[in-house]
Each structure stands twice: as structure tokens, then as C-alpha cells.
C-alpha positions in Angstrom: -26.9 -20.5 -28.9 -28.7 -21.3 -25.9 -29.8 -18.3 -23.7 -28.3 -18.8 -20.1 -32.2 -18.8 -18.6 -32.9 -21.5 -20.3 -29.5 -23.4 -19.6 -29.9 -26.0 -16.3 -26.6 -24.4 -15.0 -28.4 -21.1 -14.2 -30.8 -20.3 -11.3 -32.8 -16.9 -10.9 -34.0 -16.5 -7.2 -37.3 -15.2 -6.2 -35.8 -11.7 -5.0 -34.3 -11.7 -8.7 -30.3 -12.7 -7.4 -29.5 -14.0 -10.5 -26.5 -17.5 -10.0 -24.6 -18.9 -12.4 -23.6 -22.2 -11.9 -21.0 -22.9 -14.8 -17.4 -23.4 -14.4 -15.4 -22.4 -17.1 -12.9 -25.3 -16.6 -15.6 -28.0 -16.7 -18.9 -27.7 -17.9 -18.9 -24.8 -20.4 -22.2 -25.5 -23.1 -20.8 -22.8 -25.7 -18.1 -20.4 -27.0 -20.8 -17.7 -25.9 -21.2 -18.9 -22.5 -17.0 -18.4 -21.5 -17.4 -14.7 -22.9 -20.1 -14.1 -21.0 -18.3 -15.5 -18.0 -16.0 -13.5 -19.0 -17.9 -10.0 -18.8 -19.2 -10.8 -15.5 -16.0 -11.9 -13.7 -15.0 -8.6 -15.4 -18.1 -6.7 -14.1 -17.3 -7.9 -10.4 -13.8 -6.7 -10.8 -15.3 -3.2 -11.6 -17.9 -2.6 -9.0 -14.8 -4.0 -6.2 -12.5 -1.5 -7.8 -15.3 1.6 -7.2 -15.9 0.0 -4.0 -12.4 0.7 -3.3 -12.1 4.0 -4.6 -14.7 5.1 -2.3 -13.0 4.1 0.7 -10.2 6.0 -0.3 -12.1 9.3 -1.0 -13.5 8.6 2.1 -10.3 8.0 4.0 -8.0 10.8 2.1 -8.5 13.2 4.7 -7.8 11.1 7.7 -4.8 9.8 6.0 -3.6 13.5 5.7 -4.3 14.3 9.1 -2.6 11.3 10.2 0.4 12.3 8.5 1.2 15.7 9.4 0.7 14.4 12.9 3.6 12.2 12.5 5.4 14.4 10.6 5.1 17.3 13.1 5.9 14.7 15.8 9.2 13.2 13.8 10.1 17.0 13.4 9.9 17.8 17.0 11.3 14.7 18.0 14.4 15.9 16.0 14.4 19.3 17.9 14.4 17.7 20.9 17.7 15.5 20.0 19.1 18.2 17.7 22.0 19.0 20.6 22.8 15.5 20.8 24.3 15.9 17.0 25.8 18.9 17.2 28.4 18.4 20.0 29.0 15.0 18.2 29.6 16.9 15.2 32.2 19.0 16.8 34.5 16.1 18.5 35.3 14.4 15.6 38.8 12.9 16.1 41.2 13.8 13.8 44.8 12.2 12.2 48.4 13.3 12.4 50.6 12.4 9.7 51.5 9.0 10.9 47.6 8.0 10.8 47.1 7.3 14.5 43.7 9.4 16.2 43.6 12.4 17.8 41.7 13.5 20.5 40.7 17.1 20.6 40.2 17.2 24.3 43.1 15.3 24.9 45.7 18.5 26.5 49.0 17.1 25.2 48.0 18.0 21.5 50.5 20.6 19.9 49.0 22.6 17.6 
């Protein structure tokens, strides 16, 4: 098994960035090689999933704040409207018997 610094697909850089050339649809030398593709592309996935953790720690409490201010804004907006439902709630029209409406303001209704 070759080691990948001495394979001509790898290139260390003089600040120590390490780049791997190899594709793992093309020009793969060894078994070993696609595992150890494998471990890196799994490695990357890692450090982007902490990465992305921290943003959320790091936005948690904004997101909360930003919340309750819609929250209490939606709730107040409700307030506001709340008379608008409950005269609509009380002039409902009704049916007789023979299924036609019935309006309750309407003064020729017989009780």
C-alpha cells in the first residue's frame, strides 16, 4: 500500500495545507486510498456540522427574542380586532322550518 505522501496525486503546501488530488470516480491507486477518501469527506462533514451548531448556540437567544416579539405582537394585534369577532359572532342568521335565512335585525320576525 502506498502512503498518500508518496502518491503523485497528493500535494503538501509550504504552510502545511495538505490537497488531495484523487477522485474517487477516476483515478483511485488502492482499496485504501477510497477509505481514506472516505474518512475525510467524512471529517469535513463533521467540523461543517460543529460549525453549524455554533451558529445556533450563538443565535438561540436572538431567535427567542425574536419570537416573543411576534408573539406579543400577533396577541395584541388580536386584542385590537377582538370586537370585530364578537358582534359577528352574535348576528349569525338563523333558519325557520322551511330553510330559508333569518335576519335577527330584520323587525318582521315573530318570535
Amino acid at each position: 500500500m502506498i502512503q498518500c505522501k508518496d502518491c503523485d496525486l497528493y500535494r503538501q503546501e509550504s504552510n502545511g495545507k495538505r490537497t488531495f488530488l484523487c477522485d474517487p470516480f477516476q483515478d483511485i491507486k488502492e482499496p485504501e486510498c477510497l477509505q481514506k477518501w472516505q474518512l475525510l469527506r467524512l471529517d469535513m462533514l463533521l467540523q461543517t456540522f460543529g460549525a453549524m451548531t455554533a451558529m445556533q448556540t450563538r443565535m438561540a437567544p436572538l431567535q427567542d427574542k425574536i419570537f416573543k416579539y411576534i408573539k406579543r405582537e400577533i396577541d395584541d394585534m388580536e386584542q385590537t380586532d377582538k370586537w370585530k369577532y364578537e358582534s359577528e359572532a352574535d348576528q349569525h342568521p338563523t333558519f325557520d322550518s322551511d330553510h330559508e335565512f333569518q335576519d335577527p335585525s330584520d323587525p318582521d320576525i315573530k318570535d
